[in-house]
N, C-alpha and C positions, 0 to 999 in steps of 0.2 A: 514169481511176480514180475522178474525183466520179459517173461514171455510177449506179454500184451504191447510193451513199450517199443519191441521189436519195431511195430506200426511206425511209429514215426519216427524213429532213429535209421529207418533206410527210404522213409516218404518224404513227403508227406506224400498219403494217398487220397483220392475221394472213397468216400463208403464202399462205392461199386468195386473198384480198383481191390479194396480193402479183403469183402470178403471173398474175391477170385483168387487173390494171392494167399490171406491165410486160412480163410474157412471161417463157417459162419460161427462155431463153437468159440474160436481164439477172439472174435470179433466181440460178441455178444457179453463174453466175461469181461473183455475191458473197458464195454460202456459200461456194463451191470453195477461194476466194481469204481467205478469214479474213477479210472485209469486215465478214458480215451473221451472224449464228445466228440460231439458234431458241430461245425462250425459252415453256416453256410455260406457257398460262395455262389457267383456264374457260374465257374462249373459243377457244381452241387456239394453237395454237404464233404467238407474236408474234416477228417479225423485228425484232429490234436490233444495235446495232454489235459486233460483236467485235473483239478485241484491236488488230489491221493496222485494222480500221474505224475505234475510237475513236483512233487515236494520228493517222489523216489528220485528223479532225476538229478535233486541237489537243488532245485529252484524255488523262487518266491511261487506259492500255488496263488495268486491273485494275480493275473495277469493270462490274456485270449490274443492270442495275434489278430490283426486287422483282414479283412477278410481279403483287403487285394495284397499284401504280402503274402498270403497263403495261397493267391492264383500264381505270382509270379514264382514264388519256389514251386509250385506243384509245375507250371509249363515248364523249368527249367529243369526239372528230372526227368521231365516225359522225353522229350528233346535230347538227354543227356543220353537217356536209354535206348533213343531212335541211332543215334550218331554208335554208341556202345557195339548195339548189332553191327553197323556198319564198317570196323574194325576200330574204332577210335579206342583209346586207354582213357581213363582219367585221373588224371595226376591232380586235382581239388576239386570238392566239390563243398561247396558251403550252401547249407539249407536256410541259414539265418539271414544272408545276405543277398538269396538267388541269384547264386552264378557260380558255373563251374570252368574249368580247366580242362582240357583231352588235347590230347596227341596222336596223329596215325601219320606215318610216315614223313618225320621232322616238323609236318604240320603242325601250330597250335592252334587250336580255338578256343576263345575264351566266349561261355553263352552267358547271356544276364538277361535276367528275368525284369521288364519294365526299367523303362527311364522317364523322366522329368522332362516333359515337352523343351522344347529349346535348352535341355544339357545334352552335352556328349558325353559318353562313358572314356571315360582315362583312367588306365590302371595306375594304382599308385604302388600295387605290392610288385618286386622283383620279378614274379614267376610268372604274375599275369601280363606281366607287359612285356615279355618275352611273345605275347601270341600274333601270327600273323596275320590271323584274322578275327574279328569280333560280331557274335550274331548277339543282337538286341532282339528280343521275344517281347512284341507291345500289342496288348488289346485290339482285338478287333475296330477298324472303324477311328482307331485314335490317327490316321492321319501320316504317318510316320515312314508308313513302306516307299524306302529308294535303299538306293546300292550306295554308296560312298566309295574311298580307297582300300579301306580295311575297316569299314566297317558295312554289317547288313543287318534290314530291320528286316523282320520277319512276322504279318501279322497273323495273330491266331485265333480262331473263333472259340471265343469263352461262351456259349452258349449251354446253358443246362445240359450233365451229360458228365 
């Protein structure tokens, strides 16, 4: 039964994402089975826990993430996976909060997935505010893209897809 949970315990992914990584068989049992839904966003339908899903996990089954929480985690594992290939480690990565931690060569980067027009992101946790640099990942269009001292906004197009 943890098979199908696999999904979003290493995603979130969208559908597409979903069945290239596990196959349409793994996919198809955990909508069938009220494991996994579909939740849609800009960038298309995101696979999260449904009701039989979140109650394996230990969780209240009444409760759907908001669909832009599910964009900003889903851009910040794409990002985390782009950086991955490019030798980075990741030393945290949080799905619930979108934003991770990596390291390649003493470098840190801390990515976070969407900010709050007029906040700045300030780590509060120890490990995060050790990083030297900060990439903010915001919405196409929201306005935001400049370079700072240590930090960088980077915009991303959420279009279907």
């Amino acid at each position: 039964m943890r098979e199908p949970l696999r999904i979003w315990e290493e995603g979130p992914f969208t559908l597409a994402e979903a069945l290239a990584r596990y196959g349409e068989p793994t996919v198809s049992r955990a909508l069938e089975e009220g494991i996994l839904k579909v939740v849609g966003t800009r960038l298309g339908g995101v696979l999260v826990p449904a009701g039989r899903g979140r109650v394996l996990l230990g969780k209240t089954r009444y409760y759907t993430p908001r669909p832009s929480a599910l964009e900003n985690a889903l851009l910040v594992r794409r990002h985390m996976e782009g950086m991955v290939r490019e030798g980075y480690q990741v030393l945290r990565y949080d799905r619930d909060r979108a934003r991770a931690l990596l390291e390649r060569n003493g470098e840190r980067v801390l990515v976070l997935g969407g900010v709050r027009r007029g906040s700045r992101p300030q780590p509060k946790d120890p490990l995060e505010a050790t990083a030297n640099r900060v990439v903010v990942l915001v919405p196409e269009g929201h306005g935001l893209v400049r370079r700072r001292r240590r930090v960088e906004f980077q915009e991303v197009p959420v279009g279907s897809g």
